[in-house]
Backbone bond lengths (Angstrom), bond angles and torsions (degrees), N, CA, C in turn:
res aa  C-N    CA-C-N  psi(-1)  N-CA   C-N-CA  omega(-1)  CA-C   N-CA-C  phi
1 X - - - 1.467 - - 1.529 110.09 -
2 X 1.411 108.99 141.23 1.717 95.98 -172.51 2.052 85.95 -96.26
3 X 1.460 68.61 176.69 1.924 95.40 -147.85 1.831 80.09 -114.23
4 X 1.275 94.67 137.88 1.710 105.31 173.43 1.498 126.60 -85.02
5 X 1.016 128.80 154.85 1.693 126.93 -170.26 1.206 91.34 -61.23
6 X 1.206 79.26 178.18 2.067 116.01 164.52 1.514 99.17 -132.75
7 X 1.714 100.85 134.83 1.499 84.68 170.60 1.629 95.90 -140.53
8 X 1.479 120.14 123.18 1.180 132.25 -163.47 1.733 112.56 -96.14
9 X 1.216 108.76 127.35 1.714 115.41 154.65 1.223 117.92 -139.34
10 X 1.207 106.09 149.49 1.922 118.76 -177.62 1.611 87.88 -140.43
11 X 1.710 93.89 -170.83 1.524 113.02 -178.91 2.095 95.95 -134.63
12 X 1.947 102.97 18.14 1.228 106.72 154.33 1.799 137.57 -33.68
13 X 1.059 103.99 -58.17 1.912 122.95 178.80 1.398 84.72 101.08
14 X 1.473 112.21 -164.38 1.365 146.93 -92.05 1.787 85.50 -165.71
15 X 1.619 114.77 -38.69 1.557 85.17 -142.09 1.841 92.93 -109.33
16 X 1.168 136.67 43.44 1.361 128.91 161.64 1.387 95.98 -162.16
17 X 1.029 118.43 -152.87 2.065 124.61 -147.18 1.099 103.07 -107.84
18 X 1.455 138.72 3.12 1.469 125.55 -171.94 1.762 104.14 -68.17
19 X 0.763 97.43 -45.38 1.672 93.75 -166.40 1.953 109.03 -76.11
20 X 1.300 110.40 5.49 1.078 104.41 -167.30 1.723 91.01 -104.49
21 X 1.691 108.99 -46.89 1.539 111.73 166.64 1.229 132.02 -61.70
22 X 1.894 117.84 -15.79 1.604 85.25 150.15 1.533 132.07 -95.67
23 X 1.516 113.40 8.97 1.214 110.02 145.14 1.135 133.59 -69.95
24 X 1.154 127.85 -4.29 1.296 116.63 167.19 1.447 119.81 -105.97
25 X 1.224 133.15 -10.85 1.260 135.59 170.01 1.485 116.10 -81.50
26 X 1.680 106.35 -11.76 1.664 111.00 172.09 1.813 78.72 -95.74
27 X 1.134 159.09 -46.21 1.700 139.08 -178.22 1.168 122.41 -71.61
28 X 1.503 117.16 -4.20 1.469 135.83 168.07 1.772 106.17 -66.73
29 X 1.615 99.57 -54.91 1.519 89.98 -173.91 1.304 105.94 -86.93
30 X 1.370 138.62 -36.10 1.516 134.45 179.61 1.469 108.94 -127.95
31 X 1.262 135.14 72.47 1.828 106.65 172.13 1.452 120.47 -53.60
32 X 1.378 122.48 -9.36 1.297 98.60 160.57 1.772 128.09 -68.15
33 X 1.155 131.91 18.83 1.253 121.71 -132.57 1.775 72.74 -124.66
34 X 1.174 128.47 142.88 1.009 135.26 178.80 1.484 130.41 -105.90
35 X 0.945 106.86 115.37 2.137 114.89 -156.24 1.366 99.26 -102.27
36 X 1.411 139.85 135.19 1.175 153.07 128.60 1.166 146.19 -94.46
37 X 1.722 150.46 124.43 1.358 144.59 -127.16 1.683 90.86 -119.02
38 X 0.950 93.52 119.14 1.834 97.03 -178.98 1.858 88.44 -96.52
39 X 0.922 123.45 -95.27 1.804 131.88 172.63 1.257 127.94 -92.27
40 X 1.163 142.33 164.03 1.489 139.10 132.40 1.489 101.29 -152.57
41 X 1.324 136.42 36.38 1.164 133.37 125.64 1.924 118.15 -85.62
42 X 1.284 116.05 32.09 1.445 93.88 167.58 0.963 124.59 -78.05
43 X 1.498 117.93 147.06 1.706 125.21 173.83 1.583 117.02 -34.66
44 X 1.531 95.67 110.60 1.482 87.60 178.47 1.427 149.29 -89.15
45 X 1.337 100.89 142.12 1.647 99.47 -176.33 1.748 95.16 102.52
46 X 1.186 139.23 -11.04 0.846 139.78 177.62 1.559 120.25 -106.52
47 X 1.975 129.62 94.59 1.233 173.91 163.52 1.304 79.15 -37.51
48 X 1.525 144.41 -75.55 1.372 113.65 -168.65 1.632 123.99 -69.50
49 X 0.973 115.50 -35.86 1.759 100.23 177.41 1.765 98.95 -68.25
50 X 0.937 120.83 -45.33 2.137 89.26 172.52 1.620 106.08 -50.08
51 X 1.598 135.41 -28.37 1.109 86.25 -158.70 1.694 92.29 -95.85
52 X 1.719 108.57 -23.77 1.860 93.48 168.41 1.658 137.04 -42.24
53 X 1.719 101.02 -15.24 1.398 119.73 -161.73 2.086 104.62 -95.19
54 X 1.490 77.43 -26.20 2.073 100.14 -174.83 2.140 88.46 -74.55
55 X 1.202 89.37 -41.08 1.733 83.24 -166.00 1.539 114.70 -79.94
56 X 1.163 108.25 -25.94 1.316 136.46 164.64 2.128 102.72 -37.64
57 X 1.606 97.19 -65.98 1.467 116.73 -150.26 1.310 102.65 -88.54
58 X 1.675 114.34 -63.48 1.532 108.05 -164.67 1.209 143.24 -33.79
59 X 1.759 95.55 -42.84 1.564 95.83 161.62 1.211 155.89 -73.50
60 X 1.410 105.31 3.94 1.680 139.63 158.45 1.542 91.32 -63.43
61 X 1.387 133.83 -59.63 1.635 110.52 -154.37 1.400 113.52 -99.79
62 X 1.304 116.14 -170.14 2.144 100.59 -166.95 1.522 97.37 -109.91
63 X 1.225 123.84 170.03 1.224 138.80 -165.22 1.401 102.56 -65.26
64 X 1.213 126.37 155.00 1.705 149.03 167.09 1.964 88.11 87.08
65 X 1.372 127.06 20.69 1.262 128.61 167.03 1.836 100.04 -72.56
66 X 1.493 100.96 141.55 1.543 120.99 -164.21 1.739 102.09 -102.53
67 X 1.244 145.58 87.06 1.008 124.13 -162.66 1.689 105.65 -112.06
68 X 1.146 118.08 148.29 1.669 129.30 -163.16 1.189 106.91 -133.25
69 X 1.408 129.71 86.09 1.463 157.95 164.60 1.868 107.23 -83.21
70 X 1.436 93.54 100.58 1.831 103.18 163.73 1.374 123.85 -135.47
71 X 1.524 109.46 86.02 1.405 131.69 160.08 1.609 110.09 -105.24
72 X 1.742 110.55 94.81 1.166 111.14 -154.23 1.787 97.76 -137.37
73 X 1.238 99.96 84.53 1.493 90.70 168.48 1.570 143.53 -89.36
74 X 2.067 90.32 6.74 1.352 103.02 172.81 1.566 103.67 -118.25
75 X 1.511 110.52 54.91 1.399 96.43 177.77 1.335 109.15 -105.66
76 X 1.581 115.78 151.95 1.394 140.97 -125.91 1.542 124.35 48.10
77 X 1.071 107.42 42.50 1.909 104.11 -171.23 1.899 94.59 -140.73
78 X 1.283 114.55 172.05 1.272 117.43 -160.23 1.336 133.69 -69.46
79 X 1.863 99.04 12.02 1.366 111.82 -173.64 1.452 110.49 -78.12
80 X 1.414 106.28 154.11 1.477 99.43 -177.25 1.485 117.98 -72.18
81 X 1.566 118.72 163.41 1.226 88.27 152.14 1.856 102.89 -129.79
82 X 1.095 110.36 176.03 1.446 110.77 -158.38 1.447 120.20 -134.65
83 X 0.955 138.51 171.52 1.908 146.46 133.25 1.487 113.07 -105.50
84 X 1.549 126.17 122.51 1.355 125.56 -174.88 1.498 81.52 -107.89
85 X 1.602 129.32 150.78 1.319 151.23 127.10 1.564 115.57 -80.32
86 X 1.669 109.31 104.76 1.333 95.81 -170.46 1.557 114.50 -98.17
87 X 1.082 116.29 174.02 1.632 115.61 -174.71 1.980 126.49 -51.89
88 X 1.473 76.22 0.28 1.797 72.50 172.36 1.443 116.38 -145.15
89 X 1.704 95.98 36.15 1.409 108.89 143.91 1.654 121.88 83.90
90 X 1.878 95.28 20.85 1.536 127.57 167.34 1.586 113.81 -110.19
91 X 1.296 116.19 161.39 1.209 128.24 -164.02 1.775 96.65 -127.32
92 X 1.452 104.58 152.84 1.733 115.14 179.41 1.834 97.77 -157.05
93 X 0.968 97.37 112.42 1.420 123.54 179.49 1.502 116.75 -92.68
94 X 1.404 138.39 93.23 1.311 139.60 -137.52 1.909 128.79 -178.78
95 X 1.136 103.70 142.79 1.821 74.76 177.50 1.218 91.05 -85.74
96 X 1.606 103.28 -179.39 1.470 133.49 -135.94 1.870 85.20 -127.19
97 X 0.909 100.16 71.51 1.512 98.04 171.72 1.894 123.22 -143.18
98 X 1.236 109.12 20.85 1.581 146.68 170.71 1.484 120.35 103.27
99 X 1.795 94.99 29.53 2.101 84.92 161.31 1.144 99.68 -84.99
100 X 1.104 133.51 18.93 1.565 121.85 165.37 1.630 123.60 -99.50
101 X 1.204 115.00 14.39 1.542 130.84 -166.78 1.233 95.75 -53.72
102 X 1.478 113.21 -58.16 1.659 123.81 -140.14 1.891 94.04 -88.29
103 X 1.497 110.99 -36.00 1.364 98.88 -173.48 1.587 106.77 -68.13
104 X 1.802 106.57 -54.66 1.443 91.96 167.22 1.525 137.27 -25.35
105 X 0.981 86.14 -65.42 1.730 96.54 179.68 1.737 113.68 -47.18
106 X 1.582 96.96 -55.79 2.055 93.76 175.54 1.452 86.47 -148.38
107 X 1.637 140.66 153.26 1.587 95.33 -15.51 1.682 112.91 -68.76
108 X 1.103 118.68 -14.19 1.417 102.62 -170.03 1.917 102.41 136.07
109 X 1.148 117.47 144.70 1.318 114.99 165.79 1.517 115.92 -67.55
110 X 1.350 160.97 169.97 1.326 132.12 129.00 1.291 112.61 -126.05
111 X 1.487 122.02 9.99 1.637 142.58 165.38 1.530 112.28 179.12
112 X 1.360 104.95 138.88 1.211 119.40 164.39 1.724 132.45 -135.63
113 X 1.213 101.61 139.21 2.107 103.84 -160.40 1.226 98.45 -112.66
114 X 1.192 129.50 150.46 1.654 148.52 -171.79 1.787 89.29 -113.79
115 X 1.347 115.00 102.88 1.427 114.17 175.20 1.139 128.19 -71.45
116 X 1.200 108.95 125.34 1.700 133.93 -155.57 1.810 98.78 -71.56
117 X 1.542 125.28 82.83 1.112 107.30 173.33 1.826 150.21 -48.52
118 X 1.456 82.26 -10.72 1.756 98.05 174.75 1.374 101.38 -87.35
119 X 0.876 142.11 14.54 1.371 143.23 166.41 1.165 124.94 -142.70
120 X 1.459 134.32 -20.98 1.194 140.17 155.87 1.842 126.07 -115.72
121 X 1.498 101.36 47.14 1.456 93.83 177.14 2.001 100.72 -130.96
122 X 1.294 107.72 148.79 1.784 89.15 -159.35 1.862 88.31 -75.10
123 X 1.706 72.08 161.67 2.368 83.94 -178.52 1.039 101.76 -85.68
124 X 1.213 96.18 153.70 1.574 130.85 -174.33 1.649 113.10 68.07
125 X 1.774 131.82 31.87 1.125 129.98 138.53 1.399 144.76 -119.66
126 X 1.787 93.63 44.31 1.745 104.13 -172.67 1.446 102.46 -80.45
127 X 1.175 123.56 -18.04 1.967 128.78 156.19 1.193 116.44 -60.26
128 X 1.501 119.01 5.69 1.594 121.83 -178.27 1.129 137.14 -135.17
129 X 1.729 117.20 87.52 1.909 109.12 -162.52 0.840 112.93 -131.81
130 X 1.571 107.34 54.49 1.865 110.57 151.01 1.758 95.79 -115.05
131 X 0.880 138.06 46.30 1.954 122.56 -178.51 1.303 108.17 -175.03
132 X 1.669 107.33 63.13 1.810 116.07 -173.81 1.871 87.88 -75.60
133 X 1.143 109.56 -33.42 1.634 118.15 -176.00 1.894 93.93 -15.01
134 X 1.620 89.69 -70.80 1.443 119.41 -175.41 1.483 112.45 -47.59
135 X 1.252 110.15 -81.69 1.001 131.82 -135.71 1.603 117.23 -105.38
136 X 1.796 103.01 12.44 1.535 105.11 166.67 1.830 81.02 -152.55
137 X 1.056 113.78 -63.53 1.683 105.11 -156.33 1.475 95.08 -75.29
138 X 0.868 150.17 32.10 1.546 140.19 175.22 1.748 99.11 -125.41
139 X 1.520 99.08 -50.19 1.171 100.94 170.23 1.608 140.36 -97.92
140 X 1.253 115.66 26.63 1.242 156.77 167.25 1.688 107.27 -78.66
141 X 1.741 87.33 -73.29 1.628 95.30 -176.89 1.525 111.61 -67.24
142 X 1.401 116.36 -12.75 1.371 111.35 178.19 1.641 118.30 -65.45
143 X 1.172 75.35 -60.42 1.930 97.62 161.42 2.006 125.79 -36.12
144 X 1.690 80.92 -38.35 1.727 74.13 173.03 1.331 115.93 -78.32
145 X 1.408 102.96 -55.56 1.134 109.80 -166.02 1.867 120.14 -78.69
146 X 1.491 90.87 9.45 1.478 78.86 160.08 1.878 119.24 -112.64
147 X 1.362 91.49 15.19 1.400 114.92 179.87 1.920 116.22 75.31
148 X 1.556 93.29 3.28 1.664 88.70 164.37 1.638 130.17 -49.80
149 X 1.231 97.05 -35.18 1.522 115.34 167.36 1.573 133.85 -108.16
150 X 0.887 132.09 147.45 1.910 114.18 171.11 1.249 90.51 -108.45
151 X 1.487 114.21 170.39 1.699 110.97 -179.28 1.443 122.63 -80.82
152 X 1.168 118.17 -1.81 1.705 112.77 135.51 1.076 134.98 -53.67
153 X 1.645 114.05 -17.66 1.626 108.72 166.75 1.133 118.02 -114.37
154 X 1.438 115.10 30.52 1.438 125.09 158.32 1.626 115.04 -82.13
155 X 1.052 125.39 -8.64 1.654 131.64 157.60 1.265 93.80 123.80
156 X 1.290 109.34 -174.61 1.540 142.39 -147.10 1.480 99.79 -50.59
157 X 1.628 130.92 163.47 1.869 131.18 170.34 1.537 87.87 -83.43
158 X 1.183 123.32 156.14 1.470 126.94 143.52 1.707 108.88 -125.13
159 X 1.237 127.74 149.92 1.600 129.40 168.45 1.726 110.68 -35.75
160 X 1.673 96.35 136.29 1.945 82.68 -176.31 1.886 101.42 -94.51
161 X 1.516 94.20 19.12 1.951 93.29 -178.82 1.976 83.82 -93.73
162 X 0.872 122.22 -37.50 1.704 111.99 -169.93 1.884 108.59 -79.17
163 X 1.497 108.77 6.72 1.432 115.29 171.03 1.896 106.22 -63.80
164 X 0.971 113.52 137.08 1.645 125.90 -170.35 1.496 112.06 -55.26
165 X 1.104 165.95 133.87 1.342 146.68 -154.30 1.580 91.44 -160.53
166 X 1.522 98.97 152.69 1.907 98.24 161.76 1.695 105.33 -122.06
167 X 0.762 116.12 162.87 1.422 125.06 179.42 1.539 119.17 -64.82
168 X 1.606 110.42 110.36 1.169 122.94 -170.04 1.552 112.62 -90.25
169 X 1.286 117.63 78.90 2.022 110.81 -165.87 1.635 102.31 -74.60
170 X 0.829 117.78 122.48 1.710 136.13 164.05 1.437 107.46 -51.12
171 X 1.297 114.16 121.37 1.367 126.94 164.69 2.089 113.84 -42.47
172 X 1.226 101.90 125.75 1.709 105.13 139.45 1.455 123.52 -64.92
173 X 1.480 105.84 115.93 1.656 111.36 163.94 1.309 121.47 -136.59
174 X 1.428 114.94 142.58 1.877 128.91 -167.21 0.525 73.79 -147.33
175 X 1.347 97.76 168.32 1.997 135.64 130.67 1.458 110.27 -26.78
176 X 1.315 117.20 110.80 1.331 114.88 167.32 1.337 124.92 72.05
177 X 1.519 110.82 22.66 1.380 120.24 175.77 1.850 113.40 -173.70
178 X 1.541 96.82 142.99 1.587 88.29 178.84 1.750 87.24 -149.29
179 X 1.581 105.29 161.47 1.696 118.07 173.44 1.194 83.65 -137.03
180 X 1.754 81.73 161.73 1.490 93.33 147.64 1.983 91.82 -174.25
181 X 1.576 97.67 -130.22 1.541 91.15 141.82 1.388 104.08 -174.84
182 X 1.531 118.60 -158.49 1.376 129.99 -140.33 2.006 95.59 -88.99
183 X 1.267 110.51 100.19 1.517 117.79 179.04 1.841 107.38 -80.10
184 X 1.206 124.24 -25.86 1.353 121.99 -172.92 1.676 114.06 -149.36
185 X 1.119 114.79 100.53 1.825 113.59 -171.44 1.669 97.66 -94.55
186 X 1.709 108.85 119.30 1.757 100.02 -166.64 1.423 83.65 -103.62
187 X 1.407 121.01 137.26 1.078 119.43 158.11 1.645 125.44 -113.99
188 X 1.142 119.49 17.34 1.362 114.31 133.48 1.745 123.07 -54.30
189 X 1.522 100.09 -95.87 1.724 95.41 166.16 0.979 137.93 -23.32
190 X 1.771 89.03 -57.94 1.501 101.57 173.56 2.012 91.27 91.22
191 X 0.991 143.80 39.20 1.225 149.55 108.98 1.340 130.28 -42.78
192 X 1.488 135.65 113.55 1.313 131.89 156.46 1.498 117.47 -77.31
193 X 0.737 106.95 126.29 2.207 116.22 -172.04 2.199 94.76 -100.36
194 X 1.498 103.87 116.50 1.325 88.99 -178.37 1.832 92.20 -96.71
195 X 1.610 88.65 -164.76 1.697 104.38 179.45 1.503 108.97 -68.88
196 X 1.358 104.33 -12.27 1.844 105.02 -154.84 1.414 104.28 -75.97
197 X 1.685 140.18 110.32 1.262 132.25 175.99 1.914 105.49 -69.16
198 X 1.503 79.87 157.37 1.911 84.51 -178.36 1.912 90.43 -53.51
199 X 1.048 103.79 -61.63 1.223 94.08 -152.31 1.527 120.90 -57.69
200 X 1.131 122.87 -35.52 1.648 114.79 152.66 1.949 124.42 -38.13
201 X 1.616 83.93 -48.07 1.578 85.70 179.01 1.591 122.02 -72.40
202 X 1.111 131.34 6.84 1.393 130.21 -172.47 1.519 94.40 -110.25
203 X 1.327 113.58 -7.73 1.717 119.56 153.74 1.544 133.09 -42.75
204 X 1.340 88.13 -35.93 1.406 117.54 -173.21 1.442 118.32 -54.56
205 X 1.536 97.33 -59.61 1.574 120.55 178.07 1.567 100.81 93.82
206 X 1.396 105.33 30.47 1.497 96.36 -179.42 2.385 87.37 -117.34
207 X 1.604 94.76 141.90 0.952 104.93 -159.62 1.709 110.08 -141.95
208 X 1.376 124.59 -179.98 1.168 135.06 -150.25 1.180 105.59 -67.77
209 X 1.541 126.59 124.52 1.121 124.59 -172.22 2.052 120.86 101.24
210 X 1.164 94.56 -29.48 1.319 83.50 172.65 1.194 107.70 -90.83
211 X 1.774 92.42 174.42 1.781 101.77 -176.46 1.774 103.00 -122.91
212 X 1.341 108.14 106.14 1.326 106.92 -177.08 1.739 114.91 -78.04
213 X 1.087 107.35 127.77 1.740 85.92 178.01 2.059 123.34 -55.75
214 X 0.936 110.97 134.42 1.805 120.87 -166.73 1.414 89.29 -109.48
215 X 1.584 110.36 139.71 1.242 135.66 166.72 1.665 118.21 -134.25
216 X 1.272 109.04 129.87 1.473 100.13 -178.31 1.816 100.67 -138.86
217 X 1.108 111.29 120.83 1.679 121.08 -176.43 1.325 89.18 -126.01
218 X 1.525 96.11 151.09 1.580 129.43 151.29 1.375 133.68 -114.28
219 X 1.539 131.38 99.51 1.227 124.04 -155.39 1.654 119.42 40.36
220 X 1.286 106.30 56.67 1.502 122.10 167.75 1.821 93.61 70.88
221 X 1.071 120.10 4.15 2.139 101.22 162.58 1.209 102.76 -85.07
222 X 1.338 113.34 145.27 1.524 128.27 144.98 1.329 120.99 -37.47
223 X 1.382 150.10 145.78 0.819 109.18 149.19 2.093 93.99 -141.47
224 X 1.489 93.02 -16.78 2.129 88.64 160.83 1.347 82.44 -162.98
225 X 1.827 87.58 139.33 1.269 109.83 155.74 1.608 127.93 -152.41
226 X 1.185 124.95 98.61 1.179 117.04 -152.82 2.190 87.29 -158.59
227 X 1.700 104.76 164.47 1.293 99.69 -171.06 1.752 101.27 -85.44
228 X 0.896 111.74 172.54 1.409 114.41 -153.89 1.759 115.22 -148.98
229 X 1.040 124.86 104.89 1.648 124.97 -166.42 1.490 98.01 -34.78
230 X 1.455 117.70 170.27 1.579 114.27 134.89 1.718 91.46 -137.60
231 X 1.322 106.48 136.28 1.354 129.94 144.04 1.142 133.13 178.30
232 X 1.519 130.06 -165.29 1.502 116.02 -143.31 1.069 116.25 -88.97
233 X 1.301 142.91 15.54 1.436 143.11 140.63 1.481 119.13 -165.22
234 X 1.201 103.12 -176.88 2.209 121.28 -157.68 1.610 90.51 -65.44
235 X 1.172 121.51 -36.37 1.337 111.40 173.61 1.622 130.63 -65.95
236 X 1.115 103.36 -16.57 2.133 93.69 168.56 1.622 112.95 -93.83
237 X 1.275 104.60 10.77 1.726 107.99 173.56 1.426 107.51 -104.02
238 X 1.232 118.04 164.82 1.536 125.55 -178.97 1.849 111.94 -77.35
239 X 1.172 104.46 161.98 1.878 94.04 -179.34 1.737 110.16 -62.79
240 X 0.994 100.01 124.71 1.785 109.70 172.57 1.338 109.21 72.35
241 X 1.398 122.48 34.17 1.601 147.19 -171.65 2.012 95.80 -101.25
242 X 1.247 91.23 141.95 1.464 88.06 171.05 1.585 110.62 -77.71
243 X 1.119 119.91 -173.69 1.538 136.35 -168.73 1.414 131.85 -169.21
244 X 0.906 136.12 63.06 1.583 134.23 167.13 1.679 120.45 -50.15
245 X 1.502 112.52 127.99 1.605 109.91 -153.54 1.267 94.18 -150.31
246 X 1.311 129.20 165.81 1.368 150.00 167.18 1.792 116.30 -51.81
247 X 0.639 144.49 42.93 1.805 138.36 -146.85 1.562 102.77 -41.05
248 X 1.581 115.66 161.64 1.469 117.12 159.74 1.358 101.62 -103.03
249 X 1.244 124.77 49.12 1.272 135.69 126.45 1.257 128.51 -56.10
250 X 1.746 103.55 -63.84 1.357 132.51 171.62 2.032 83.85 121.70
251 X 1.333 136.56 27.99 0.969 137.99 147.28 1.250 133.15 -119.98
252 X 1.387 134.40 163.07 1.535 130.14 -171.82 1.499 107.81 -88.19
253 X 1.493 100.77 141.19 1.571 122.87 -169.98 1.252 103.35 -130.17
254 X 1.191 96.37 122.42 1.890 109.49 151.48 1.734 122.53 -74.68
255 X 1.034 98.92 159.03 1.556 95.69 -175.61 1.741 107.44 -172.78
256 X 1.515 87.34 173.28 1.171 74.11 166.47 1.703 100.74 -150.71
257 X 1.613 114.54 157.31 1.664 119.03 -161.58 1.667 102.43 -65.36
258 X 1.459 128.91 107.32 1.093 114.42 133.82 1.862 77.54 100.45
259 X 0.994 125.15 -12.90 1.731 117.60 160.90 1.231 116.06 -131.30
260 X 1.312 111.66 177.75 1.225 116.63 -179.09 1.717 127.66 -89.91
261 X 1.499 132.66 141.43 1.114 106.94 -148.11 2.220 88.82 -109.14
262 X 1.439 88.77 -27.32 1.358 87.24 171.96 1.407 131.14 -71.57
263 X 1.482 106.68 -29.66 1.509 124.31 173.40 1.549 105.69 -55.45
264 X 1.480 101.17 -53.69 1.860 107.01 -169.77 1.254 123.11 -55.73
265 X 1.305 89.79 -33.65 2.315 103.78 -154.58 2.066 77.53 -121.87
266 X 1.101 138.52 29.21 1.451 127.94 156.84 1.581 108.56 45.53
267 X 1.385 116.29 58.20 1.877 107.91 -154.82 1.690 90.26 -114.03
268 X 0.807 138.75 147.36 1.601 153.79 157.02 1.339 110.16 -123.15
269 X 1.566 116.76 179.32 0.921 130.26 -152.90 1.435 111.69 -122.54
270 X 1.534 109.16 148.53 1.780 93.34 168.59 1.588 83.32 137.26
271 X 1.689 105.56 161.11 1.458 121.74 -175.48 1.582 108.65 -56.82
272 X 0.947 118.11 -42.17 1.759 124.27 175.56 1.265 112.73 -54.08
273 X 1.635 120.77 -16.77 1.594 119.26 157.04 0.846 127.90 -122.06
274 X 1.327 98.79 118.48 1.833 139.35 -170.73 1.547 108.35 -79.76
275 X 1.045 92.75 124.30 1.934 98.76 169.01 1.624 119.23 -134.68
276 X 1.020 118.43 134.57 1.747 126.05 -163.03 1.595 88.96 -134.56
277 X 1.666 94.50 138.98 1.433 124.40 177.02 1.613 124.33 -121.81
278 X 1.472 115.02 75.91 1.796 93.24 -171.71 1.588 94.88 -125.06
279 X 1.547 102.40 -170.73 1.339 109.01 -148.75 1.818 80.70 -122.46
């Protein structure tokens, strides 16, 4: 029977061994078992971009995929940590402290286990509770997916309504206007990804070529407001021109061609930033 990936993100970095040791403690129990690195530059300390980044990814890989999300700033403290099976037949191995927003929400929970550390934590690191990365969710998911365990022996059921959640506010959409606010600030690109899905926004009737005026505040500051193209990519705007575009999110992004739009205008992410789109 083939054995399903693992596909790992943290907000670890790049520059010492964590990310290299929980690959190897998932090749410790099976090297056949096949691991893939989705991130480990996520914003750290910050539970919602893993789970914007989980909603982002999952649906790229096929069902019985093992995924290992650790943005954990309460690790060793009384938060749970868990394995959710979500409704379309993927797994996320993670504490329970709201990277699960986005799966909750779609596809849906359809079980979730509070992992039984006497049975799923590797031996010889109960002297150690800063690196569950390691030393339960790495080796947890190893365990599934090498079929040492089924997800009944990932520990106890708990209710998937008491799963940790953050508040998902629903976009405003009319004719000629949409809100919402800033769900993902990339600062590589430098793209802001708002709440607004394409498909709400084509509600609007605002379309290729126009320039809707864009507003983005934080607790009542300004922080851009100016009219703003929309169309289908960085190339019909001028160099270092803003841009409003379709995201492969499947939500609308501001941007800007060839710079960064978060770097410029200092924009982050999170319910406190509001963004409005009218014509």
């Amino acid at each position: 029977m083939e054995k399903p990936f693992i596909c790992l993100q943290s907000d670890f970095g790049l520059y010492w061994g964590s990310v290299s040791s929980m690959h190897g403690v998932i090749a410790s129990i099976d090297p056949s078992v096949q691991v893939r690195d989705i991130s480990h530059l996520l914003p750290m300390y910050r539970p919602w971009a893993a789970s914007f980044c989980l909603n982002y990814t999952m649906p790229c890989w096929p069902a019985g995929t093992i995924f290992v999300s650790v943005v954990d700033p309460g690790v060793g403290t009384s938060r749970r940590a868990c394995a959710a099976k979500t409704a379309s037949g993927q797994y996320v191995v993670t504490p329970d402290n709201g990277t699960l927003t986005h799966v909750k929400a779609f596809p849906g929970i359809a079980e979730v286990r509070e992992i039984d550390e006497k049975l799923n934590r590797r031996p010889g690191t109960s002297r150690y509770n800063t690196f569950h990365g390691r030393d339960l969710f790495a080796y947890t998911a190893g365990r599934l997916a090498a079929g040492i365990i089924g997800f009944e022996g990932v520990g106890p059921a708990y209710p998937a309504d008491e799963v940790e959640s953050f508040p998902l506010a629903p976009p405003e959409i009319r004719a000629g206007y949409a809100s919402g606010h800033i769900a993902m600030a990339d600062h590589h690109f430098g793209g802001a990804t708002t709440s607004i899905p394409i498909e709400g926004f084509e509600k609007t009737g605002i379309a290729h070529g126009d320039k809707p005026l864009v507003t983005v505040t934080h607790k009542g500051e300004e922080f851009f407001r100016d009219r703003v193209l929309y169309h289908r990519s960085f190339g019909f705007a001028g160099m270092g021109e803003p841009i409003l575009y379709n995201g492969s999110t499947g939500y609308m992004i501001i941007g800007l061609n060839q710079a960064s739009f978060t770097d410029k205008y200092a924009v982050d992410a999170g319910l406190d930033w509001k963004v409005v789109l009218s014509l």
